[in-house]
C-alpha positions in Angstrom: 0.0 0.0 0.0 0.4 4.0 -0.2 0.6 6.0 2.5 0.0 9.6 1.3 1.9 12.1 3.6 1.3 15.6 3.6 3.9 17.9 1.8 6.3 19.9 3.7 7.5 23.0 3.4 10.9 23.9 1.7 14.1 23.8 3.7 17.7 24.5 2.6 19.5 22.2 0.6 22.8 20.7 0.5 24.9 21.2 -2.5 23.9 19.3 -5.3 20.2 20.0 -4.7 19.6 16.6 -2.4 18.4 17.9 1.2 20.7 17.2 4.1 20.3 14.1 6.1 18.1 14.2 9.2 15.4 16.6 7.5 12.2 15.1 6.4 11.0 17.8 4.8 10.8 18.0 1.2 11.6 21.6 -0.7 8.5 22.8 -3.5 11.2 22.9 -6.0 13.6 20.5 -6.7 17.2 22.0 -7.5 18.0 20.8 -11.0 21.3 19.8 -10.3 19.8 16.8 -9.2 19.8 15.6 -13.1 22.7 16.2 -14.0 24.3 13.5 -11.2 22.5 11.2 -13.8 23.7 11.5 -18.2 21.0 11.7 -20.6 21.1 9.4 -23.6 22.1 11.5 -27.0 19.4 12.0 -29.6 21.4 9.5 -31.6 21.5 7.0 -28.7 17.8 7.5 -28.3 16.9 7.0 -31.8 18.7 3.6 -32.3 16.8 2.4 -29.3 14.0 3.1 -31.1 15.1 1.9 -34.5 15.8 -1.7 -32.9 12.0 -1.5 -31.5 10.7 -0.9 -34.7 12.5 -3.1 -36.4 11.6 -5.7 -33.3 8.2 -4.8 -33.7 7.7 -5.8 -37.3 5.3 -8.4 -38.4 6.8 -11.6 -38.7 8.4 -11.9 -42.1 8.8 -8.4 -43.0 12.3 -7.7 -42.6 12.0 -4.0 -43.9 15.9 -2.4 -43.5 17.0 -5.6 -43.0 17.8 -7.8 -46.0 21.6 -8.2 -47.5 22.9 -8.9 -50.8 23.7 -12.5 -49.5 20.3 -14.9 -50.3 20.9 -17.3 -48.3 21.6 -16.2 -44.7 24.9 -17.1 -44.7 27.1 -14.1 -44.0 27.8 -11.4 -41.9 24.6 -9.7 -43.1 22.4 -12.4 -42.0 19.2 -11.7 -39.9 20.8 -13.5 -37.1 24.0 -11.5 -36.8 21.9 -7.8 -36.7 19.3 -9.4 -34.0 22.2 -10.5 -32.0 24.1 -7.4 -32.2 20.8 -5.1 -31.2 20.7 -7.2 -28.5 24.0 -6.8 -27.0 24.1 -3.0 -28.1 20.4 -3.1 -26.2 22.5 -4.8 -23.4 25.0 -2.2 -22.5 22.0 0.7 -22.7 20.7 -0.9 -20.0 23.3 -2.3 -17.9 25.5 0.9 -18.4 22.7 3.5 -19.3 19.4 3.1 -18.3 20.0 0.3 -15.3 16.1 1.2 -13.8 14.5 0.9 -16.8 13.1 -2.6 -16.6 10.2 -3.5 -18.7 11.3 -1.0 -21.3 14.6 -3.9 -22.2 12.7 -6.6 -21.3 9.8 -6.2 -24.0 12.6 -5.3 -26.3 14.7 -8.3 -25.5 11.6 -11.0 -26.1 10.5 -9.5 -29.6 14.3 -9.8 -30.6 14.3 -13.2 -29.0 11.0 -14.0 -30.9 12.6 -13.1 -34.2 16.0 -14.9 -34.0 13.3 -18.3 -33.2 11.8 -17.6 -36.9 12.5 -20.1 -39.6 13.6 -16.8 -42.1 16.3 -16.6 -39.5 17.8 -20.5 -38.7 16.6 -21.9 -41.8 19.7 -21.7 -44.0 21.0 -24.2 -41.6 19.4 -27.5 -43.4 21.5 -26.6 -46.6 24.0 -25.3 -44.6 24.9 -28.8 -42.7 25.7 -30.5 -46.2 29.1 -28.8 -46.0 30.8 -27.7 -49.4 34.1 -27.5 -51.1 34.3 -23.7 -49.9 34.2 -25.0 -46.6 36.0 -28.4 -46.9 38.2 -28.6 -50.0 38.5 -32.5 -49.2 34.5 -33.4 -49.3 33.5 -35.7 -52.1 30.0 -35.9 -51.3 27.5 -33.6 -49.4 26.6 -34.9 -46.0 22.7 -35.9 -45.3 21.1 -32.5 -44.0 19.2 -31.8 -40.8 16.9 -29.0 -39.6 18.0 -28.8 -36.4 20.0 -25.5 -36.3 21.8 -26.3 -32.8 22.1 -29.4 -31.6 26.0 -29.4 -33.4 28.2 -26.9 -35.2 26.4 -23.4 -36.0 28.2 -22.1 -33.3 27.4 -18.9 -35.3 23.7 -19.1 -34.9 23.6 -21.6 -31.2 26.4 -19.2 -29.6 24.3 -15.7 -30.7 21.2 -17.4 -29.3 22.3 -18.4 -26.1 24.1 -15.0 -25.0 20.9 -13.3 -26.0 18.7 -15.3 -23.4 21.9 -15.9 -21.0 21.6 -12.0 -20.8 18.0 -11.7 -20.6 18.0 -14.1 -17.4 20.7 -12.2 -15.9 19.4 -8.8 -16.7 16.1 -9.6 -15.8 16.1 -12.3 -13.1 13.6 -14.6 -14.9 13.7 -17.8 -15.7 11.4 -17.7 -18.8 13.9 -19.3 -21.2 14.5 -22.1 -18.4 11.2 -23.6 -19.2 11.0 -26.7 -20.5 10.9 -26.1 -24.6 10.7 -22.5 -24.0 13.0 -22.3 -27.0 11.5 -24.3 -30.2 12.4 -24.8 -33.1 9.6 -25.8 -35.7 10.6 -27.5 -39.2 8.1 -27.5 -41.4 8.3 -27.0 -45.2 4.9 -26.8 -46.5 5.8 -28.5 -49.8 8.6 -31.2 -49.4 9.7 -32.9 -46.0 8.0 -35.5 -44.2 6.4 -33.3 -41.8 6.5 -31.3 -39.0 9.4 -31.6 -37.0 10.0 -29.6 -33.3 13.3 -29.2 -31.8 12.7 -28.5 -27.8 15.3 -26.8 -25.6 16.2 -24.3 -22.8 18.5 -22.5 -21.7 20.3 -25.4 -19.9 19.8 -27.8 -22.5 21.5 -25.2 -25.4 24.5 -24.3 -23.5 25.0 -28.3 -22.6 24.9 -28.7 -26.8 27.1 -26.5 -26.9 29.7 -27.6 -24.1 29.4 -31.6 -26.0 30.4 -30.0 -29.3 33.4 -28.1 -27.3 34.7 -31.4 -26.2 34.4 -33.4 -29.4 36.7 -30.9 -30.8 39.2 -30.8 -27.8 38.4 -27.6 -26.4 38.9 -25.5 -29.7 35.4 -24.6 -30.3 32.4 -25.2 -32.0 32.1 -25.1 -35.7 30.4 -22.0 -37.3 29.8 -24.0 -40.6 30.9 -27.2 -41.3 34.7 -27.6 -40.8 35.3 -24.3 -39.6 36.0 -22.9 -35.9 36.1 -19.4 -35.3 37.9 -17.4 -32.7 34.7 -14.5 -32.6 31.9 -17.1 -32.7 32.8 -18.7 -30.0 33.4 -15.9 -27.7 29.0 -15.2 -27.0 28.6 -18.6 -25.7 31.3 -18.4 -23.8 30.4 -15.0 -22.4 26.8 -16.3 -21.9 28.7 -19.4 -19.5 29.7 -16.6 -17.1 26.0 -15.5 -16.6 24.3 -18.2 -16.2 27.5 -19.8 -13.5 26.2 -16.3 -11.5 22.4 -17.1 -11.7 23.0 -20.9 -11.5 26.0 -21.4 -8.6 28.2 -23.3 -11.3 31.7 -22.5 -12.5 31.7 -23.9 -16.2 33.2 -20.5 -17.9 35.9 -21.0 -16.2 36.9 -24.7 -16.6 35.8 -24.5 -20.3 38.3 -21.1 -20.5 40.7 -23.3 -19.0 40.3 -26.0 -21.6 40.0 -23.7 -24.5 43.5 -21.3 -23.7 45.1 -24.4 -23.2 43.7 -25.7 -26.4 44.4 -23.1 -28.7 47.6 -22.5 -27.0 49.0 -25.6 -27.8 48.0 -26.1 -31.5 48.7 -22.3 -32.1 50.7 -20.9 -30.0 47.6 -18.5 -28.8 44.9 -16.7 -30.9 47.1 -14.3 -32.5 50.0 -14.9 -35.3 52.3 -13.0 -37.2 50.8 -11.6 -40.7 53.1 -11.4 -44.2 54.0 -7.0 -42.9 55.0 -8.4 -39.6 52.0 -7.4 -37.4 50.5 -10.2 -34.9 46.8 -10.5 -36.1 44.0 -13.1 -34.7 44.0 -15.9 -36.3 40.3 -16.6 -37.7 39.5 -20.1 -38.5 40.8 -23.6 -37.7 40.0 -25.9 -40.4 39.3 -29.3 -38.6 39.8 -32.2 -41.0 43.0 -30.5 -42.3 44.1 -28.9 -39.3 45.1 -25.7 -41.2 44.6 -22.3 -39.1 43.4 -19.4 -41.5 44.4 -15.8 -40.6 44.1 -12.9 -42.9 41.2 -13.6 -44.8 38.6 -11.4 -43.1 41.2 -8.9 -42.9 39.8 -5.7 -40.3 37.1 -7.8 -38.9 38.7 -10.7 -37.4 40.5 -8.2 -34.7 38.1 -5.9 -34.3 35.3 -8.2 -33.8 37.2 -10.6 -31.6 38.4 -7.9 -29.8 35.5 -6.1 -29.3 34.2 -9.4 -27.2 36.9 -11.3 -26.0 37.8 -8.2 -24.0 35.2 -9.5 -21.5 37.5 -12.1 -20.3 41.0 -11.7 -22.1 41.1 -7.8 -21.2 44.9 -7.5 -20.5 45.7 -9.7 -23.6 42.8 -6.9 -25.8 44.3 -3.6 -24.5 48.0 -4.9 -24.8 47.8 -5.7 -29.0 44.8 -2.9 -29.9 47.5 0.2 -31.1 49.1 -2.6 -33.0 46.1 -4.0 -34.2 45.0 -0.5 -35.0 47.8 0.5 -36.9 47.3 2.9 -40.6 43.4 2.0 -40.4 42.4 5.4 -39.2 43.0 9.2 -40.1 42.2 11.9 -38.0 40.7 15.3 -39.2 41.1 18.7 -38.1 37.7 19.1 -37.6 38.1 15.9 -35.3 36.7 13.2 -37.8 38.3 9.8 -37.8 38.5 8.0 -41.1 38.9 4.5 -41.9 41.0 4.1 -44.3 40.3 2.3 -47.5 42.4 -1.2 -47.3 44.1 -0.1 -50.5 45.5 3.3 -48.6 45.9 1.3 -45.3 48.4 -0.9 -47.8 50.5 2.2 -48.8 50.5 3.9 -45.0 52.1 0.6 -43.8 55.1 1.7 -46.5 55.3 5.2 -44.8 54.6 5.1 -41.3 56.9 2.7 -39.3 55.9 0.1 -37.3 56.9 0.6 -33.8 56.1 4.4 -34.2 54.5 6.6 -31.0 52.8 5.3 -27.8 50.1 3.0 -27.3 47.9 6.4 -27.7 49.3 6.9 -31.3 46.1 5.6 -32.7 45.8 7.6 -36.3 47.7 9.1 -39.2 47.9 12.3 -40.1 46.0 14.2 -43.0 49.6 14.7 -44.7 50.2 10.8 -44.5 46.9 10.2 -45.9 47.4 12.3 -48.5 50.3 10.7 -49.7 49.2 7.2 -49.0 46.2 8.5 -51.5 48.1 10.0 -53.7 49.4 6.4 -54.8 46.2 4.5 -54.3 44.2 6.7 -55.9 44.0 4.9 -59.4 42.2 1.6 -57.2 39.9 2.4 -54.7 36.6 0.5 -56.1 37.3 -2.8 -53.8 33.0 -3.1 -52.6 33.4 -6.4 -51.7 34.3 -8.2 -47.9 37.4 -9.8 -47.8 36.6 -13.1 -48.1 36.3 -15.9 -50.4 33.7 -17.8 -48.1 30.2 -16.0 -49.3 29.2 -13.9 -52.2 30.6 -10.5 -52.8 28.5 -8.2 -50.7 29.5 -4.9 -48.8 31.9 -4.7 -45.9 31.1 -4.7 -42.6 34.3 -3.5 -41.3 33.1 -0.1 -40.6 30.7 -1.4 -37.9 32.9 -4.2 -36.5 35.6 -1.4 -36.4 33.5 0.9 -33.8 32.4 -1.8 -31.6 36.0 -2.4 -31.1 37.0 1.3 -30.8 34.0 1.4 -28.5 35.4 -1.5 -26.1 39.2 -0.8 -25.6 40.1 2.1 -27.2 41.2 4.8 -24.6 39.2 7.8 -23.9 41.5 10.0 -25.2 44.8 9.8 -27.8 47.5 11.6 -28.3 45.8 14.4 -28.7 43.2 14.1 -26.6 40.5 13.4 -28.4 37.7 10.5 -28.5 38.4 8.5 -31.5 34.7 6.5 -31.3 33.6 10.2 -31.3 35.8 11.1 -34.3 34.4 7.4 -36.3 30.5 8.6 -35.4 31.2 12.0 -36.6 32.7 10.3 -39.7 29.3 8.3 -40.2 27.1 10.9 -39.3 28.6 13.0 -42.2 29.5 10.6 -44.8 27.0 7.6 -43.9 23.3 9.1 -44.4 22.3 9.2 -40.9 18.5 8.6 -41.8 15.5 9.3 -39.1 12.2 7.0 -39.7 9.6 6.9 -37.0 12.0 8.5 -34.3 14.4 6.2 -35.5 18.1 6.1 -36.2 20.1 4.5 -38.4 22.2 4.3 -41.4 20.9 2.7 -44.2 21.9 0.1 -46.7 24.6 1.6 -50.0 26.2 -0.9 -51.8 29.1 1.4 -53.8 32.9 1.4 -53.6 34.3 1.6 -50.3 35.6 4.9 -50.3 35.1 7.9 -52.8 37.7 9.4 -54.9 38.9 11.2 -51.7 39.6 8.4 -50.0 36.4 8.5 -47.7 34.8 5.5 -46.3 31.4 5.5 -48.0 29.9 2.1 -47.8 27.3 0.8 -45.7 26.3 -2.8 -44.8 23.0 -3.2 -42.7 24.6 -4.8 -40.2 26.7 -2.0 -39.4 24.0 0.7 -40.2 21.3 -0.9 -38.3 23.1 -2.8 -35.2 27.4 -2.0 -34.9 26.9 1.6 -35.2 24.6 1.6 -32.8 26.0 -0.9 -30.4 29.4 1.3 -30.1 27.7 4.2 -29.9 25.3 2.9 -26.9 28.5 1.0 -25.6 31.1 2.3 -22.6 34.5 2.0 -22.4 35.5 -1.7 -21.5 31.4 -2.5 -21.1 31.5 -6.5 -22.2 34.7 -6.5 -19.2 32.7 -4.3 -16.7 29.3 -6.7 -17.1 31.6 -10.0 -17.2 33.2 -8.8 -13.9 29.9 -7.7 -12.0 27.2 -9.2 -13.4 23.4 -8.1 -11.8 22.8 -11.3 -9.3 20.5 -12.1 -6.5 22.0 -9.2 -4.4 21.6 -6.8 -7.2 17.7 -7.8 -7.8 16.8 -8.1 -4.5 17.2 -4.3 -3.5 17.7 -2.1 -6.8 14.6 -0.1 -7.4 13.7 -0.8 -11.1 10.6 0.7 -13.5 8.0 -1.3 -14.9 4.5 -0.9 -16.9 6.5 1.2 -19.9 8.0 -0.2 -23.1 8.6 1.8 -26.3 5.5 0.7 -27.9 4.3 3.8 -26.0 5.4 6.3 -28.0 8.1 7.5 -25.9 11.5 7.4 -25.0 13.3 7.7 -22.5 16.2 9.3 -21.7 17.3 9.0 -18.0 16.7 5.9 -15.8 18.6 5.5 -12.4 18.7 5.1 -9.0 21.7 6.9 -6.8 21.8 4.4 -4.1 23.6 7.0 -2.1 21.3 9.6 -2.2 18.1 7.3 -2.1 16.8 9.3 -5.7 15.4 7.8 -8.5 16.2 9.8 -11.7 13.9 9.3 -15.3 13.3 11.5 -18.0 10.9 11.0 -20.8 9.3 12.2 -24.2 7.5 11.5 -27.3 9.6 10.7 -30.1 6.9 12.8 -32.1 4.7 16.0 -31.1 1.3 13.9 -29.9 1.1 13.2 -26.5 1.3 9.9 -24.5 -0.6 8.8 -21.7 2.3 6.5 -19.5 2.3 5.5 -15.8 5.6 4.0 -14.4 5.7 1.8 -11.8 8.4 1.9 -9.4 9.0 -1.0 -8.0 11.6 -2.6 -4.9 12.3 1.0 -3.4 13.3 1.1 -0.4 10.8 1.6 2.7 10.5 4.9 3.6 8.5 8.6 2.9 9.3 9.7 -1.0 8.9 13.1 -2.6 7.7 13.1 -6.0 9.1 15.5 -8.7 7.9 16.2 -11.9 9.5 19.1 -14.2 11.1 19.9 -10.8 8.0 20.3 -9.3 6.5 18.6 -5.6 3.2 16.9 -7.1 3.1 14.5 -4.1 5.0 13.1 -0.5 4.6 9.5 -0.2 5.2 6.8 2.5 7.0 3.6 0.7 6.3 0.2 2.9 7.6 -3.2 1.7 6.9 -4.4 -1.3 4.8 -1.2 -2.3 4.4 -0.4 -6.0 4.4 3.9 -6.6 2.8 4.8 -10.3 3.4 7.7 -11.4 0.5 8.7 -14.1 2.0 11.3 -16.8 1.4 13.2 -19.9 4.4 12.9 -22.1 4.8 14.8 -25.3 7.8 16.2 -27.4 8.9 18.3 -24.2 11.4 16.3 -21.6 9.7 15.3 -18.5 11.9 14.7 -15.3 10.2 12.7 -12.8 12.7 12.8 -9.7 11.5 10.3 -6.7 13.9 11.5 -3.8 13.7 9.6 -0.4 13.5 11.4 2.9 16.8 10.9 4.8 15.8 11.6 8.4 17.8 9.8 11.0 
């Protein structure tokens, strides 16, 4: 229940605006510097939540922004791969961002769930599990198929799937994909097939599919397609291990780290190897029936998107190669825009810049440098395609596997001190067509050369403009490491207020969305993406006992008297002006 208590009248405050501990009183105005102990989310970082919403909220089979060059699902521009990627960028919003904001993630994390369990999205597998020559130059006849997309190999769909409800149940302390055959796959072909077919797991029983395949291949990993293990796949399920040892009281991340360093470690040496200009890059595939590790194939994206996640658990290894890594891609402006650098100019920079040049800091070229690495590679700068010879020829995605790394490990500042993701956004939001659809943002789909005649990066895959983009730009520094090292359990549930009864399908977004445990004052901010105004009613839930004032535009509307387990709703009219609602707890002793 309730308890209404009657308003008191103002009384000094301490700096900071929060009222000095022993008073109960509550002041008529609230002193704004109580928001700014709390960021606001960007415009930008606003709109891609809402661009993954509507993208969420689509009907099932219309995949509007969505769709790739590559037909069959295969590469990096599959459905799969953007779904996952909201859903981590969703993730670190929430976890770093907007931790109070509840029900807003939650709704947002089943419709992406519900999409990745469509058939448009693990279909491909059933062709896929035939194998090819691509994949395995030895085969001399296909293999017999099978629908299921996870019971082995497909690391690259199984591993995706279970970070994605690994970080639901930790984020959200439910146990709704722990249900029996809470997770189903359903076969059925109308045409050909012998009928319908349903694959039943859980949580539990998906990460135990996955731990068998990890063994049968000694610890190296699970196969993405046939034949082929990759260092990035295999670093979500792993990831998703730690969670669920939090939740569940186990410790399997850690023996299966254990088993997997040590495996790599002694057929490779490690992850990383020397390339043909000297530089130690990962190493991206093991080929199992020929044993044969493969390394600079996917060129950019196999560090950058290792990086970018293996930094949860390998962080010291991550921060130790990334200037090295990092080396010739980028070019900083004047004006503070980072370029990255068309592979054909990154080719010639490696012929001017040395090697071991400048501090771990020294993470770009100069203007002059680019210019004469340009000047040279100029007469070839049409390359449109990925670098690989594993799919059809379709855009790159470097671009957006570059800025979730950047966003990840690189240091605040450079040299210089300036923010190279900063300098990379700034890049996209002037050369990338930032484009704003129904209070969304993102950047959309242009298959051309990878750079212009200047030398500027032009392309645009929809995995990058939809999900990496987004994800870096939504990310913190070192955010996979911070959630890997203090992941929400029991302790964190049990006592941190949260906000439920919203979502986006409201209308509105929101902005702020913490509690300052320290201060006993719960911070949100709201509005409309548009100019019509919503009706919404928040529910704050798990505060603390005790008496509350109730802020709205800095405003007293109400005093009230919090008892266990009491729910305060806050009823609001929300339209395209911000709307701080400010719950501050009376600290009498």
């Amino acid at each position: 229940m309730i308890a209404e208590v009657p308003a008191q009248v103002p009384f000094e405050m301490q700096p900071g605006g929060l009222p000095k501990p022993g008073n109960p009183a509550f002041p008529a105005n609230l002193d704004p510097d109580v928001l700014s102990r709390v960021p606001k989310l960007s415009p930008a970082q606003a709109g891609h939540l809402r661009h993954f919403h509507n993208l969420a909220g689509q009907l099932d089979g219309d995949w509007h922004h969505m769709g790739s060059c590559d037909p069959g699902q295969e590469v990096f521009g599959a459905y799969r791969y953007q779904l996952a990627t909201m859903t981590y960028a969703a993730s670190a919003a929430h976890y770093h961002r907007l931790p109070v904001m509840s029900s807003v993630f939650r709704v947002l994390f089943e419709q992406l769930i519900h999409k990745m369990m469509l058939r448009d999205v693990w279909g491909y597998w059933y062709l896929t599990s035939q194998s090819g020559k691509r994949i395995d130059p030895d085969i001399m006849e296909l293999r017999k198929p099978w629908p299921d997309p996870v019971i082995k190999e497909n690391i690259m769909f199984s591993g995706h799937l279970l970070l994605m409800v690994s970080l639901y149940a930790m984020l959200f302390n439910s146990d709704k994909y722990e249900r029996e055959a809470s997770l189903t796959f359903e076969w059925d072909p109308v045409f050909w097939g012998m009928g319908s077919q349903k694959y039943q797991y859980n949580r539990a029983s998906l990460q135990a599919a996955i731990i068998d395949e990890m063994e049968k291949s000694e610890w190296m990993g699970v196969c993405c397609e046939p034949n082929n293990v990759f260092v990035i796949c295999n670093q979500f399920p792993i990831i998703a291990m730690r969670y669920n040892d939090v939740r569940d009281g186990t410790s399997t991340a850690e023996k299966v780290l254990e088993n997997y360093k040590a495996a790599w470690l002694a057929r490779a040496g490690g992850f990383t190897r020397k390339t043909e200009d000297g530089e130690d890059g990962f190493i991206e595939f093991w080929m199992v029936k020929q044993d044969v590790l493969v390394h600079n194939v996917l060129g950019v994206a196999a560090n950058a998107w290792a990086s970018a996640f293996m930094n949860s658990w390998n962080s010291e290894f991550v921060h130790g190669v990334f200037s090295r890594h990092l080396r010739c891609l980028l070019t900083k402006f004047p004006d503070g825009r980072v370029n990255f650098n068309n592979k054909k100019v990154i080719k010639q920079l490696k012929t001017i810049i040395p090697i071991d040049r400048g501090s771990p800091k020294q993470l770009t070229n100069s203007p002059e440098e680019f210019q004469r690495a340009l000047s040279v590679a100029r007469t070839d700068l049409s390359n449109q395609h990925m670098p690989t010879p594993m799919g059809p020829a379709c855009p790159s995605m470097d671009f957006g596997f570059l800025v979730q790394w950047v966003s990840e490990v690189a240091p605040i500042e450079d040299q210089d001190g300036d923010d190279i993701l900063e300098g990379l956004l700034c890049h996209a939001d002037t050369y990338l067509n930032p484009t704003w659809e129904k209070g969304g943002l993102y950047y959309p789909r242009r298959d051309m050369p990878l750079s212009d005649a200047e030398g500027n990066w032009v392309v645009m895959d929809p995995l990058s403009g939809n999900a990496s983009i987004p994800y870096g730009r939504l990310n913190v520094r070192d955010g996979q490491k911070k959630m890997w090292d203090q992941p929400w359990a029991e302790e964190h549930h049990g006592k941190y207020p949260k906000i439920e009864g919203v979502d986006l399908s409201s209308g509105v977004d929101f902005l702020r969305g913490e509690w300052l445990d320290e201060h006993g004052t719960l911070v949100l901010t709201m509005k409309s993406w548009n100019d019509i105004t919503r009706l919404v009613a928040p529910k704050v839930v798990n505060l603390p006992t005790g008496v509350y004032g109730v802020y709205v535009s800095g405003n007293l509307i109400k005093v009230h008297e919090i008892r266990e387990r009491d729910i305060l709703e806050i009823p609001l009219a929300v339209g395209a002006a911000e709307v701080d609602v400010v719950v501050l707890q009376s600290r009498l002793e």
